[in-house]
TILO-399069 format. One record per atom (N, C-alpha, C): residue number from 0; residue in one letter; x, y, z. Coordinates in nm, 4 decimals, padded with zeros to 6 digits, always signed. Example, Ala and Ser with C-alpha at 12.3 -4.5 7.8 and 13.67 -1.06 7.14 Angstrom:
BEGIN
{0 "A" {+01.3190 -00.5690 +00.7800}};
{0 "A" {+01.2300 -00.4500 +00.7800}};
{0 "A" {+01.3200 -00.3300 +00.7800}};
{1 "S" {+01.2850 -00.2250 +00.7080}};
{1 "S" {+01.3670 -00.1060 +00.7140}};
{1 "S" {+01.2900 +00.0030 +00.7870}};
//
This chain:
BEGIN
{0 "X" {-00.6597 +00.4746 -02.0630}};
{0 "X" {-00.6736 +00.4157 -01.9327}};
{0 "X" {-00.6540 +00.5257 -01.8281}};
{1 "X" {-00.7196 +00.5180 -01.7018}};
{1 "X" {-00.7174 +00.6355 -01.6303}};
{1 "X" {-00.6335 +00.6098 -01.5561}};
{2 "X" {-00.5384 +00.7266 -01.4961}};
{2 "X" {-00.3923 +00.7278 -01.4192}};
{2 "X" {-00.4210 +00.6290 -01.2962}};
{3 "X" {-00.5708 +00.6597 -01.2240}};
{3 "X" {-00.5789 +00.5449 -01.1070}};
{3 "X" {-00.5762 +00.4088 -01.1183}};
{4 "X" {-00.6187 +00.3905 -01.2259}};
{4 "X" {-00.6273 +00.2237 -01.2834}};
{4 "X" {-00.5110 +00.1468 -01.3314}};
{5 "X" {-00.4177 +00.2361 -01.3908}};
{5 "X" {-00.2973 +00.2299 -01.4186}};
{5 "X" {-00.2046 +00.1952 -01.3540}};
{6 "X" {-00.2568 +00.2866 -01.2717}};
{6 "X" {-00.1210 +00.2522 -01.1240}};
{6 "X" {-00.1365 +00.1508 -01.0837}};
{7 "X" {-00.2740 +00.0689 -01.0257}};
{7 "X" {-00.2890 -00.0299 -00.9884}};
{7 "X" {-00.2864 -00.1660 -01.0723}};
{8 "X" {-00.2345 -00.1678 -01.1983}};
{8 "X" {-00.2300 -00.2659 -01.3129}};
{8 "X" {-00.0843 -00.3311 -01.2408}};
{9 "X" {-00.1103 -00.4399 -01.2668}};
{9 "X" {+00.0636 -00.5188 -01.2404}};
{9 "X" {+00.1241 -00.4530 -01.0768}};
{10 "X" {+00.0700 -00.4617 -00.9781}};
{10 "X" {+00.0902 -00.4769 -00.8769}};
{10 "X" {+00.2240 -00.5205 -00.8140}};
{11 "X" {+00.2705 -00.4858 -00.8218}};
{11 "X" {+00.4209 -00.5637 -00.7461}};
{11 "X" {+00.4671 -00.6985 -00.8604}};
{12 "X" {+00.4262 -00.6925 -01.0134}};
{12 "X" {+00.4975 -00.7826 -01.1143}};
{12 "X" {+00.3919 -00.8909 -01.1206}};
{13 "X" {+00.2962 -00.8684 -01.0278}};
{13 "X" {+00.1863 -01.0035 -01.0139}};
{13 "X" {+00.2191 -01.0524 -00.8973}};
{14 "X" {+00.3391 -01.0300 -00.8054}};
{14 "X" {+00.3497 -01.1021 -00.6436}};
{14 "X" {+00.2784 -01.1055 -00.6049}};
{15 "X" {+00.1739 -00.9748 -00.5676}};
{15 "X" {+00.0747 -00.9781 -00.4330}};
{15 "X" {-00.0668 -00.8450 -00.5733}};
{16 "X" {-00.2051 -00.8970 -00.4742}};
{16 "X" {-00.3104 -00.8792 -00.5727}};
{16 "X" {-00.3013 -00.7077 -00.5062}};
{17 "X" {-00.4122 -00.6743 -00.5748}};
{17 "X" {-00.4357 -00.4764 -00.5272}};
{17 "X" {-00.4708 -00.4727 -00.4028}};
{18 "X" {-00.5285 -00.5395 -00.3398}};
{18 "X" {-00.5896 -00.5532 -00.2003}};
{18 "X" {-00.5085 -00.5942 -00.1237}};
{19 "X" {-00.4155 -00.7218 -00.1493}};
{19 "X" {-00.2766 -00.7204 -00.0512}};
{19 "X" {-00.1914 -00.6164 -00.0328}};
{20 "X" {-00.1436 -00.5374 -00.1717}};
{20 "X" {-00.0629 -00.4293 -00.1587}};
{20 "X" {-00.1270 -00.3077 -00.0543}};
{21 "X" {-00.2569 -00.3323 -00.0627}};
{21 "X" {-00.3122 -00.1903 +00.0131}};
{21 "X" {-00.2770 -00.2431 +00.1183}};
{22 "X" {-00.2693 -00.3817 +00.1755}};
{22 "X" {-00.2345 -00.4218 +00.3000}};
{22 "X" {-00.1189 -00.3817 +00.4062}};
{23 "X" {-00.0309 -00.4223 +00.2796}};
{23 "X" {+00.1015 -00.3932 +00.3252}};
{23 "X" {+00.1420 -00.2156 +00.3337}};
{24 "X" {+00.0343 -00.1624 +00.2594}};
{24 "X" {+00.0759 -00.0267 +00.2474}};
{24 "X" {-00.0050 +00.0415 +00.4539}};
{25 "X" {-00.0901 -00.0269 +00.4862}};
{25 "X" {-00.1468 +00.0198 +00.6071}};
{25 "X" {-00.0771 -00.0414 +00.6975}};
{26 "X" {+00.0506 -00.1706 +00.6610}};
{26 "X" {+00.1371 -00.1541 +00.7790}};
{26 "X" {+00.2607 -00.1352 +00.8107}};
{27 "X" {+00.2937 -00.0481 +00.6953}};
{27 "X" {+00.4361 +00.0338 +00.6310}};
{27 "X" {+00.5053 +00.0951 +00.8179}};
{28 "X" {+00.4239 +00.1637 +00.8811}};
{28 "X" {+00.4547 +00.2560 +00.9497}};
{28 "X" {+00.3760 +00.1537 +01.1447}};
{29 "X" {+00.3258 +00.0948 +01.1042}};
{29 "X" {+00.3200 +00.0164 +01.2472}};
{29 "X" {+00.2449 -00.1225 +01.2256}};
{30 "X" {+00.2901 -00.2249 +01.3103}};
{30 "X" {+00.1598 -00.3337 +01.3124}};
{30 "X" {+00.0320 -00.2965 +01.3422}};
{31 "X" {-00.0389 -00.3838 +01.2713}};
{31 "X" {-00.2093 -00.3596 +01.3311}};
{31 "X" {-00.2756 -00.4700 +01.3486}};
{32 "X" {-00.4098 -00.4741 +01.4359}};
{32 "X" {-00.5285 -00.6152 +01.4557}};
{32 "X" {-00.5286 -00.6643 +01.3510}};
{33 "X" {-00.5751 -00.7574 +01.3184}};
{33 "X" {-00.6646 -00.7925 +01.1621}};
{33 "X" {-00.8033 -00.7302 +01.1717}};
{34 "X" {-00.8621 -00.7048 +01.2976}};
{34 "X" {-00.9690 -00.5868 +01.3245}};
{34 "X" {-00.9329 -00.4501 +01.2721}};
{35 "X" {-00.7940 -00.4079 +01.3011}};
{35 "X" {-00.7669 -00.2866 +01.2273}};
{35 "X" {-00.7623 -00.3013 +01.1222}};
{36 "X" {-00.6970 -00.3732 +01.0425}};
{36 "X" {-00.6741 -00.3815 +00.9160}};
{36 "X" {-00.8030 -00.4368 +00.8220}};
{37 "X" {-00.9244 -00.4901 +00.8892}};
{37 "X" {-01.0395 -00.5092 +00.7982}};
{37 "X" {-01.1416 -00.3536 +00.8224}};
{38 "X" {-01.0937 -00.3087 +00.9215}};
{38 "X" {-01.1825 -00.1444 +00.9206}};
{38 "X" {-01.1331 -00.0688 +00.8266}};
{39 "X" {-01.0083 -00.0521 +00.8272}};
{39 "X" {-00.8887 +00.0447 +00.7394}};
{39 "X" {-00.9529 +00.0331 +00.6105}};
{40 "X" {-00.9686 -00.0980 +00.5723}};
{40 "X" {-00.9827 -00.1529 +00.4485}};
{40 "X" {-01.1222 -00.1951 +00.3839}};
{41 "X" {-01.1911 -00.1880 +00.4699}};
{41 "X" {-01.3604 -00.1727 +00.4618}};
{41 "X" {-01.3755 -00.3079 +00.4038}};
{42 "X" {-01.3491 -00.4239 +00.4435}};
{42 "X" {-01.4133 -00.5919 +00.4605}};
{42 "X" {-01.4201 -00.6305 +00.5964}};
{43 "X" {-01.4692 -00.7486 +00.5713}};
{43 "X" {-01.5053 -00.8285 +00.6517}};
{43 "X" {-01.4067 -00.8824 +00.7035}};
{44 "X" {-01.4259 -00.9512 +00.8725}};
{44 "X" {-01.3226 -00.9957 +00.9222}};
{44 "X" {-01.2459 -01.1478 +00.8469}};
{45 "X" {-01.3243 -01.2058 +00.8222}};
{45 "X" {-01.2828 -01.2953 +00.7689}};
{45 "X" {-01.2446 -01.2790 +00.6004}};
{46 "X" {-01.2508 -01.2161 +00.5415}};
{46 "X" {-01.2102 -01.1731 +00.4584}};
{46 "X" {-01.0852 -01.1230 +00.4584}};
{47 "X" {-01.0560 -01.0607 +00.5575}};
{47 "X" {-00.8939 -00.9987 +00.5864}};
{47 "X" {-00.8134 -01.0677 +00.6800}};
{48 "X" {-00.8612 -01.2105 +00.7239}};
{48 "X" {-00.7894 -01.3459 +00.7549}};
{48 "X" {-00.7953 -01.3948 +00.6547}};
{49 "X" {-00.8544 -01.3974 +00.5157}};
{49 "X" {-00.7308 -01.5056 +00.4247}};
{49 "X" {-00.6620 -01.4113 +00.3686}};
{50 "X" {-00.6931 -01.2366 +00.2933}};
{50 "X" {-00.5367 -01.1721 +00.2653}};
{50 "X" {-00.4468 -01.2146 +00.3643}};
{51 "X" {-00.4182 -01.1675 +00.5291}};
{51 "X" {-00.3488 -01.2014 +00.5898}};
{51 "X" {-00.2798 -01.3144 +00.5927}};
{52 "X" {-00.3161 -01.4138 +00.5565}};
{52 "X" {-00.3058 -01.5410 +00.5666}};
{52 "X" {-00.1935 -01.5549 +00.4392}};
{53 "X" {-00.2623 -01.5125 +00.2987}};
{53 "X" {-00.2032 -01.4829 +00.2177}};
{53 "X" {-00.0322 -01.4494 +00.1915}};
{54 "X" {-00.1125 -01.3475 +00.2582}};
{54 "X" {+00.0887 -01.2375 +00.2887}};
{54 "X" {+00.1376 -01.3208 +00.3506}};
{55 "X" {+00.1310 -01.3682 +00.4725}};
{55 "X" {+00.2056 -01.4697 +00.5629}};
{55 "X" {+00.2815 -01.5875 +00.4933}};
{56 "X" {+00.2113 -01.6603 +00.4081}};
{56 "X" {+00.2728 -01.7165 +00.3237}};
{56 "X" {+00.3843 -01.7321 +00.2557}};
{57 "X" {+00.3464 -01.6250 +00.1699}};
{57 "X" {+00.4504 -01.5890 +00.0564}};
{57 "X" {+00.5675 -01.4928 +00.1408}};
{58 "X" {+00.5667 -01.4877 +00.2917}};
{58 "X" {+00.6812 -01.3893 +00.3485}};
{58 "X" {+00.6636 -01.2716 +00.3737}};
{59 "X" {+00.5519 -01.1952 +00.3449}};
{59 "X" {+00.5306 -01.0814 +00.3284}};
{59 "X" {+00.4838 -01.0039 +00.4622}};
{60 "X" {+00.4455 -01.0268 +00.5686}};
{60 "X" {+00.4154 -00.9941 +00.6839}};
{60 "X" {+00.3616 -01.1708 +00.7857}};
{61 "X" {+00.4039 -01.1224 +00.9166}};
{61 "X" {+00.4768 -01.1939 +01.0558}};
{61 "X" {+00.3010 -01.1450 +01.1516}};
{62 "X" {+00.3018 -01.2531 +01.2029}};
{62 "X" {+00.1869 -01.2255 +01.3314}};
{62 "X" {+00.2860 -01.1979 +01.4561}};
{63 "X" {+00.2625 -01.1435 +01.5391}};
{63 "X" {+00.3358 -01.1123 +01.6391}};
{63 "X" {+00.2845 -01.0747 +01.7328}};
{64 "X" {+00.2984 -01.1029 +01.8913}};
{64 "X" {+00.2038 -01.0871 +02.0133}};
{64 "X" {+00.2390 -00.9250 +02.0246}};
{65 "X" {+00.1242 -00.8599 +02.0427}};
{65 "X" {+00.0883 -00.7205 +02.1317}};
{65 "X" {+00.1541 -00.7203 +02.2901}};
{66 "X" {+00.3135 -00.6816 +02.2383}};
{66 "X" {+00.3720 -00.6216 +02.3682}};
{66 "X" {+00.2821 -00.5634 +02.4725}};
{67 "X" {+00.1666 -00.5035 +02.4508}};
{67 "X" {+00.0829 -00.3984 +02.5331}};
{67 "X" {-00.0798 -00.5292 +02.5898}};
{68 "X" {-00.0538 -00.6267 +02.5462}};
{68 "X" {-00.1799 -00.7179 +02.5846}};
{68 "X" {-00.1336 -00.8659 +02.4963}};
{69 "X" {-00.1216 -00.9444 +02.5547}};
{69 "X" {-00.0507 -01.0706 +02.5037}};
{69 "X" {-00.1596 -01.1778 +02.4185}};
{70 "X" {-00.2921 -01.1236 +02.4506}};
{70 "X" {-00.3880 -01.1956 +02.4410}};
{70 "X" {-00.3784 -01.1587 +02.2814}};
{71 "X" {-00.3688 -01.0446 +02.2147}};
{71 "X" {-00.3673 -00.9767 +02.0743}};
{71 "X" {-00.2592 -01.0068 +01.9694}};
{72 "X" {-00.2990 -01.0307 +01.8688}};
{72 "X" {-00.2083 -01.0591 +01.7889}};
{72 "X" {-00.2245 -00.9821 +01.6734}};
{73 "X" {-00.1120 -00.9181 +01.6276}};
{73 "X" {-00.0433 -00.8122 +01.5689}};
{73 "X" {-00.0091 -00.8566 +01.4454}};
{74 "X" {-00.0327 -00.7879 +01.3268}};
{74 "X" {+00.0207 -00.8761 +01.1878}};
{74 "X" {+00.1417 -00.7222 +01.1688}};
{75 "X" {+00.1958 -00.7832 +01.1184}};
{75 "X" {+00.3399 -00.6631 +01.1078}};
{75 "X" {+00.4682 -00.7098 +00.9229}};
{76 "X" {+00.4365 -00.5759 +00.8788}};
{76 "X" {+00.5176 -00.5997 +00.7612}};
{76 "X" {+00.6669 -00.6608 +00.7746}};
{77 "X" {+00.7272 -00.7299 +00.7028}};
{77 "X" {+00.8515 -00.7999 +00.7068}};
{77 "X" {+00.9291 -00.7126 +00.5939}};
{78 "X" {+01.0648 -00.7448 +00.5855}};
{78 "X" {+01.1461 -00.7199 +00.4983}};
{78 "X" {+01.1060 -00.7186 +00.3024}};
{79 "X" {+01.0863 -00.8699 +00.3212}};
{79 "X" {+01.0424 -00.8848 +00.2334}};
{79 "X" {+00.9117 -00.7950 +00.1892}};
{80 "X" {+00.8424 -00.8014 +00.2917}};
{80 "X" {+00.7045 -00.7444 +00.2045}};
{80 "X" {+00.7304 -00.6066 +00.1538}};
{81 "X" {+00.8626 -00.5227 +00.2740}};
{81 "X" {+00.8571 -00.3777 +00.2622}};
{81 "X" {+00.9194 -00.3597 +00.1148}};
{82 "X" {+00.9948 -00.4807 +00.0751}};
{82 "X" {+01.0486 -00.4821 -00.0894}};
{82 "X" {+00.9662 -00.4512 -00.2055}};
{83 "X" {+00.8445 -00.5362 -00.1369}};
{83 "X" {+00.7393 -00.5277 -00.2572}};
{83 "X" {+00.6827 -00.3839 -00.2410}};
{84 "X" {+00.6739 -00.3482 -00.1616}};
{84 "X" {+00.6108 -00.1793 -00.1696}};
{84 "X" {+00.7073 -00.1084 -00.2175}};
{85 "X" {+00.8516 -00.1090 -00.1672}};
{85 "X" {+00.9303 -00.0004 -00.2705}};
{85 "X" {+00.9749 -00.0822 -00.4274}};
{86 "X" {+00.9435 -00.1781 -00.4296}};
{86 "X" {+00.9423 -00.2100 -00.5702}};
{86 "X" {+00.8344 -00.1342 -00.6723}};
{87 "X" {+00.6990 -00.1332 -00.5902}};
{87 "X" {+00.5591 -00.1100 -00.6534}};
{87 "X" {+00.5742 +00.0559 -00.6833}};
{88 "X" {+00.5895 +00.0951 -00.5627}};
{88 "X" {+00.6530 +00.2613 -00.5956}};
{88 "X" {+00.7833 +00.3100 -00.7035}};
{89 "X" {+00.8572 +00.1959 -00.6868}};
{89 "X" {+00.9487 +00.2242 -00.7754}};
{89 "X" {+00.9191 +00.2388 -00.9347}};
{90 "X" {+00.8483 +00.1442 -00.9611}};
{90 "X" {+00.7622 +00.1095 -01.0682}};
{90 "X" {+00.6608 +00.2356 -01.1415}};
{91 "X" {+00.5666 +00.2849 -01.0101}};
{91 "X" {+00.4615 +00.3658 -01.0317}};
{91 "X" {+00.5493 +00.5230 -01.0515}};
{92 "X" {+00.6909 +00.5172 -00.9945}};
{92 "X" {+00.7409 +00.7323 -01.0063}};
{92 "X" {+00.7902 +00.7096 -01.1301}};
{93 "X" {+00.8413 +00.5855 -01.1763}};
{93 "X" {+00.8908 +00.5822 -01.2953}};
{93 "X" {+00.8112 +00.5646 -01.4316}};
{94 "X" {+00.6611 +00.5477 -01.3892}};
{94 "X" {+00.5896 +00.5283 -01.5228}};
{94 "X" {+00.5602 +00.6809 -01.5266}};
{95 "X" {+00.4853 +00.7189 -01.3991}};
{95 "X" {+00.4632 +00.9040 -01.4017}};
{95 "X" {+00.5481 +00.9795 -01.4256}};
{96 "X" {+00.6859 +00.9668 -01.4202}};
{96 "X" {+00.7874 +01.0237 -01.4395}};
{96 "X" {+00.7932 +01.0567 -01.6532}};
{97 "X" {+00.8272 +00.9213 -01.6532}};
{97 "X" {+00.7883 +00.9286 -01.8276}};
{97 "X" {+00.6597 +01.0235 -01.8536}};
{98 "X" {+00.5669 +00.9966 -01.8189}};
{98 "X" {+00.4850 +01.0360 -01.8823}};
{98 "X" {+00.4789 +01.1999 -01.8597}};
{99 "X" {+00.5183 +01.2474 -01.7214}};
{99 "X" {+00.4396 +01.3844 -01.6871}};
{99 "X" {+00.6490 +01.4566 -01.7580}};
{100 "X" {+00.7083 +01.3902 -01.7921}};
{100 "X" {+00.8297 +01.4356 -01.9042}};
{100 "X" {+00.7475 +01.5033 -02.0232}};
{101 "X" {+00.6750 +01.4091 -02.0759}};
{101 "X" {+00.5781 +01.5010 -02.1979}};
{101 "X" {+00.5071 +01.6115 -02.1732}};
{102 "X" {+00.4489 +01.6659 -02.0505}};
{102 "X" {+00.4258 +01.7199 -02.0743}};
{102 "X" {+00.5021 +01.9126 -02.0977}};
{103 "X" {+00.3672 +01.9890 -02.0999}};
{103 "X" {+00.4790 +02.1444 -02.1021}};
{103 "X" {+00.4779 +02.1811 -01.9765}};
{104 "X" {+00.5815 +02.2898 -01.9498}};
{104 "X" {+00.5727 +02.3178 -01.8419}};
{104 "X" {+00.5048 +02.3763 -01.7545}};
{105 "X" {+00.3763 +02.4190 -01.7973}};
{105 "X" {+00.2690 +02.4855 -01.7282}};
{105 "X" {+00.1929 +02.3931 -01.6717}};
{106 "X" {+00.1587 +02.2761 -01.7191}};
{106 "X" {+00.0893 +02.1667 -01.6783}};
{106 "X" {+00.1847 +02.0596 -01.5831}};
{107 "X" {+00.3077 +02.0910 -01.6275}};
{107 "X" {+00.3772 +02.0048 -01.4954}};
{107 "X" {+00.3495 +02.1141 -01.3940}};
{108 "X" {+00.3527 +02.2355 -01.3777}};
{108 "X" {+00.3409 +02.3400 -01.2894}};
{108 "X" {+00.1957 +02.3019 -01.1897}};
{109 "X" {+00.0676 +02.2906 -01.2690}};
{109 "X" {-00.0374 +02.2618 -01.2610}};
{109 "X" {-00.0809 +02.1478 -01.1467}};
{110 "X" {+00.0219 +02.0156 -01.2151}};
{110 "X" {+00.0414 +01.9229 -01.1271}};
{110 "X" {+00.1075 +01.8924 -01.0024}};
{111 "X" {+00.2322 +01.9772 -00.9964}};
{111 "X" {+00.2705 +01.9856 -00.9152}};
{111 "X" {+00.2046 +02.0842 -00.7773}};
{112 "X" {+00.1264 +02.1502 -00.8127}};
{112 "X" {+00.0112 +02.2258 -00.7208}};
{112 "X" {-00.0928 +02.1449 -00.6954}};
{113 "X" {-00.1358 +02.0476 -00.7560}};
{113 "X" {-00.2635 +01.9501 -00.6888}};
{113 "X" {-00.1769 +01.8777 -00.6166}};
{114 "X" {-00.0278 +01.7935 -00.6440}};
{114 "X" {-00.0425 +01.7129 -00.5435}};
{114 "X" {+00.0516 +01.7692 -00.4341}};
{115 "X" {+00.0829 +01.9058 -00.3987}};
{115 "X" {+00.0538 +01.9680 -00.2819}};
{115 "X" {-00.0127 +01.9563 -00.1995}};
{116 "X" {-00.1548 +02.0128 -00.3455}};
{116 "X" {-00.2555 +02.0604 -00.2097}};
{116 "X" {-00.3456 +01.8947 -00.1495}};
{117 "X" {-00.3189 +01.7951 -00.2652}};
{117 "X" {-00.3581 +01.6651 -00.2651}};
{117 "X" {-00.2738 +01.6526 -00.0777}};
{118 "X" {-00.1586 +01.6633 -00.0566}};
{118 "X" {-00.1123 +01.5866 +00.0074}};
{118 "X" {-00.1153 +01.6827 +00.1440}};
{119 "X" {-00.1590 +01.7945 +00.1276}};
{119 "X" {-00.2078 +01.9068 +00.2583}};
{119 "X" {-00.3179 +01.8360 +00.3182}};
{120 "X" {-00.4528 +01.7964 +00.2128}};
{120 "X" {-00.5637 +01.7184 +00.2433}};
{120 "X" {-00.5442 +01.5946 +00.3200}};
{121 "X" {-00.4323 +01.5466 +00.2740}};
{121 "X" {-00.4572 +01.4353 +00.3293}};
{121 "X" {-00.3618 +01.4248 +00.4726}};
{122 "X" {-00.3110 +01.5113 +00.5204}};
{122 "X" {-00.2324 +01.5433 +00.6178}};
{122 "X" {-00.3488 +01.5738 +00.7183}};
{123 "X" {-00.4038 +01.6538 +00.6977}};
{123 "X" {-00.5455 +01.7381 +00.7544}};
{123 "X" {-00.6600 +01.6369 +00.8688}};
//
């Protein structure tokens, strides 16, 4: 199975699907539109009113008026939801962890230089 597919297997235990988690992962660091969050995420608007809708539900992120324009409404991660993301991470350093243990140390060396330069790129 390939490491990307992997990671995304069992999602937060089955709480929330791969597409919610990406949700909650784009509003880790601020609220956004549901306009932002269906661009971010490349669907449709209505498509990212029932995830939203979704999360709201089960606790996982709060609508909330746009301090800066009252007319806007803001979907914003909650407590709870921020659980499920450090749960999901918790989950994902600890499966890579096992695994990149096997290897030797030239190839942990190896790896540890892509996701450097992985994370220079994506700074950029």
């Amino acid at each position: 199975m390939r490491v990307s597919r992997r990671l995304r297997v069992d999602v937060g235990g089955g709480a929330v699907t791969a597409g919610q988690y990406s949700v909650l992962i784009c509003l880790w660091k601020e609220p956004r539109t549901l306009g932002q969050l269906a661009e971010r995420e490349r669907v449709q608007a209505p498509s990212m009113t029932r995830i939203a809708k979704a999360l709201e539900e089960q606790g996982y992120v709060e609508r909330r008026a746009n301090p800066e324009d009252g007319r806007q409404v803001l979907i914003a991660i909650t407590e709870a939801g921020r659980g499920i993301v450090e749960d999901v991470r918790g989950q994902r350093t600890a499966w890579l962890s096992r695994h990149v243990a096997d290897l030797d140390p030239a190839d942990r060396a190896v790896l540890s230089r892509a996701a450097e330069l992985l994370k220079e790129m994506n700074a950029s």
